[in-house]
N, C-alpha and C positions, 0 to 999 in steps of 0.2 A: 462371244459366248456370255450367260450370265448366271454365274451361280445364285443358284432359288433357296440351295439350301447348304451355310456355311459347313456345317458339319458332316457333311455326306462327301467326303474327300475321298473317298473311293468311286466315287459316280463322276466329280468333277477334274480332278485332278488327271487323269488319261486325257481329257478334251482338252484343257490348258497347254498340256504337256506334246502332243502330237503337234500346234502351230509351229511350234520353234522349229523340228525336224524337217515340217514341211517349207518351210522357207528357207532353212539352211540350202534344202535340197534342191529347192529351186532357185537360191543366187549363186551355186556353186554350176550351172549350167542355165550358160546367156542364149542360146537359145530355146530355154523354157516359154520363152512368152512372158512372165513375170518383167516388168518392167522399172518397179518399185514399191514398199510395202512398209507402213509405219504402225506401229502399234501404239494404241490407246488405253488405259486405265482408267476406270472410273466407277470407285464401290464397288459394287459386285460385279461389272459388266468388263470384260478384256476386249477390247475390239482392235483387229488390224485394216488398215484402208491400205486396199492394193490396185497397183496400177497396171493392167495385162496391155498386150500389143494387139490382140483381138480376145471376143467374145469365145471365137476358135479354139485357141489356143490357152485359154481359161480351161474349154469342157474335156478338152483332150490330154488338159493334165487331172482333172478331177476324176476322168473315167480311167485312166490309164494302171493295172493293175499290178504293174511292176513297181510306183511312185506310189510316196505315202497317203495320200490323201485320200485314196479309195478302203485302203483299209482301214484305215482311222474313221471314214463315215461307215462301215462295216461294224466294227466296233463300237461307236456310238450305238447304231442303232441297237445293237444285241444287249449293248449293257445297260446302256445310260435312257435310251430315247421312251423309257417306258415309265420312266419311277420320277420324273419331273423336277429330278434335285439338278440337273441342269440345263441351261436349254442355249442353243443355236440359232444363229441367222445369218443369213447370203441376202445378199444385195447386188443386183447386177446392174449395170445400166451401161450402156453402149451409145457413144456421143461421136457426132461426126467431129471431124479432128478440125473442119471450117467452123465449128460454134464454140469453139473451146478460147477461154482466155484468159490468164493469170497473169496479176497485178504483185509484183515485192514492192514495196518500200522500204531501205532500211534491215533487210533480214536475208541470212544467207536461203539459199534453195531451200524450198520446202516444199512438200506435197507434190502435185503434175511438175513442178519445175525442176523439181529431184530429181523423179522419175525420166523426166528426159532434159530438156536444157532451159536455160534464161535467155534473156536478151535485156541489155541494160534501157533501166526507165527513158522513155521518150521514143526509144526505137521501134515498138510492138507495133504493129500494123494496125490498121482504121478497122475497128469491129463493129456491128450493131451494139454491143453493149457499150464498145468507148465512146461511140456516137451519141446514146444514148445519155453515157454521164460526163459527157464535155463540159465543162463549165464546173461541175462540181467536185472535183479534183483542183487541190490548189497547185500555183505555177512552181515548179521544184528554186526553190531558191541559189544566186549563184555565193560563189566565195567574191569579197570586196576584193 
């Protein structure tokens, strides 16, 4: 979300306010699809990056009108979606799970590797992109 207009805390504040619920609601049930979910700040913009188990299972918690998240875009649009003090975005994208491939160095789980598992540096399987940046990756150093 990005608040447009600070002082309109009666337009933004329900959008802000409905993410939390909705995630609460969905890590409180592991077969939601939700798979992993980190929120972002930045100035006016709140963004969460979530990780679903399909595309499925994303639209069948979105429509489903027992789960918050139907009524929370119900209520956006009735209240908020029209007076521009704050605004929304989805982002979908759907990757085969053979082109997918995360690199840590040095840092606990984060991001896809949160969401589901790691495997320690050197063991990741030959991918078109490790193919591709072979050589430019330096050699992990041992202990003397």
């Amino acid at each position: 979300m990005r608040i447009n207009r600070l002082r309109a805390v009666r337009s933004w504040w329900p959008v802000f306010a409905a993410m939390p619920r909705m995630l609460s609601e969905l890590s409180a049930d592991p077969d939601s699809g939700l798979l992993g979910a980190r929120s972002y700040f930045s100035g006016r913009v709140v963004m969460v990056l979530q990780y679903w188990r399909s595309v499925d299972a994303l639209g069948a918690y979105a429509r489903d009108p027992a789960r918050q998240h139907q009524p929370a875009w119900m209520l956006f649009n009735r209240a908020a979606a029209g007076s521009g003090d704050v605004g929304i975005f989805h982002e979908t994208y759907e990757v085969d799970a053979a082109s997918i491939e995360t690199v840590y160095a040095n840092m606990p789980p984060f991001g896809l590797g949160l969401a589901t598992s790691t495997a320690p540096r050197g063991t990741r399987r030959a991918s078109r992109t490790a193919n591709r940046v072979r050589g430019s990756e330096p050699a992990v150093p041992t202990a003397p």
